[in-house]
C-alpha positions, -999 to +999 in steps of 0.1 A: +666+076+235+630+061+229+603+070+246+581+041+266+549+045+255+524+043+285+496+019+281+464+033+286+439+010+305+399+021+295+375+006+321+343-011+310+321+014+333+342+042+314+327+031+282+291+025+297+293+056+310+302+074+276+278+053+258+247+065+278+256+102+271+260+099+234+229+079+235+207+104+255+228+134+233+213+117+202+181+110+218+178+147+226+187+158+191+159+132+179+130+151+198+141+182+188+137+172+152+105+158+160+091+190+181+103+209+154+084+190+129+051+188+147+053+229+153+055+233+117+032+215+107+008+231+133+019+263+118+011+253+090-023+234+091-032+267+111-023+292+084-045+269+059-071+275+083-070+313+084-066+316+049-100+296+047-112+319+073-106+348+049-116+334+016-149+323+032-155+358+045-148+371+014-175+353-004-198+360+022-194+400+022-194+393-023-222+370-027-231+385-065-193+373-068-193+355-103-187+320-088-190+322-051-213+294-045-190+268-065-156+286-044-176+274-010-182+242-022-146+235-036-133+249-001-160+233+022-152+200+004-114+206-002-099+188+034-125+159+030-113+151-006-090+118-012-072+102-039-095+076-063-087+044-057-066+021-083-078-006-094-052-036-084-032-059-103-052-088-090-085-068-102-070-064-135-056-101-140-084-114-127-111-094-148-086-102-181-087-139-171-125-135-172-129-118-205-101-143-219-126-172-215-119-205-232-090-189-249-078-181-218-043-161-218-002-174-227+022-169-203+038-147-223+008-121-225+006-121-187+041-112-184+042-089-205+006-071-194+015-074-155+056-088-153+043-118-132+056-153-138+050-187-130+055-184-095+038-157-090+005-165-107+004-198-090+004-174-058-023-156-076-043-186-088-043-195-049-053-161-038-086-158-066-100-193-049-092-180-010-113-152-012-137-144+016-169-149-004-173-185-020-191-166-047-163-150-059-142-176-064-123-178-098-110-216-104-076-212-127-058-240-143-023-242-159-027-259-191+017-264-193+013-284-233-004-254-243+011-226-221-025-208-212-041-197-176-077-203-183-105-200-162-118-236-156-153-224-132-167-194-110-185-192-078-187-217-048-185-250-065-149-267-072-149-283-105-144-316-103-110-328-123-095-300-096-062-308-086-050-275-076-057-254-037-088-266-022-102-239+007-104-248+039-141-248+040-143-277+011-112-298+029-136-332+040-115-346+067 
């Protein structure tokens, strides 16, 4: 004889219900991670400190040390130190654009040098004439027979055949 299999009815406030406690379960776990986190860091950033502490007292008590006055200035200046700053590829492009001059530079170079295409440099192109200073403006033209980016003027002034982006500031409506 078969068995009847009994249906089993789940009610929507069954499934709510579930749902919230899995979700604060997993929001519980969450802060724990994060709690446990922040105390080791703490413990750590504190034991950096003591061993400061020590190394600085250390130095103090051996002053004829052979190079304790250059060990206090590498640890005094050691937390306030940061990374030198890289140059970016729009400073690069555009400062190789600029020593290009009337030769200016192929397409091909520029992928090459920096893997941008045309799409990208006429993002570029727009980008070296939006700057915040007028000065700084750097006026690029496509020349597609010959297949160059050259520099066509610097500064404030558009030249005058321009036909690419004109900045809001020299729109005459």
């Amino acid at each position: 004889m078969a068995k009847k299999s009994k249906r089993v009815v789940i009610e929507e406030s069954d499934v709510q219900e579930v749902s919230a406690k899995l979700e604060s379960d997993l929001a519980t776990e969450v802060d724990a991670v994060k709690a446990a986190a922040i105390a080791k860091r703490a413990a750590t950033n504190a034991a950096k400190k003591e061993a400061k502490t020590k190394l600085l007292g250390f130095l103090k008590e051996n002053e004829d040390f052979e190079f304790a006055a250059e060990l206090k200035l590498l640890i005094a200046t050691a937390a306030r130190e940061s990374k030198p700053r890289s140059e970016s590829i729009n400073e690069t492009l555009k400062q190789a654009l600029i020593e290009a001059g009337d030769e200016g530079l192929s397409e091909m170079d520029i992928f090459k040098k920096f893997k941008i295409g045309q799409p990208e440099m006429s993002i570029k192109t727009r980008l070296f004439v939006k700057v915040k200073d007028p000065k700084d403006r750097i006026w690029i033209e496509f020349f597609e027979d010959e297949g160059l980016y050259k520099v066509v003027a610097t500064g404030a002034d558009m030249p005058e055949d321009w036909d690419g982006y004109i900045p809001a500031d020299q729109v005459a409506l």
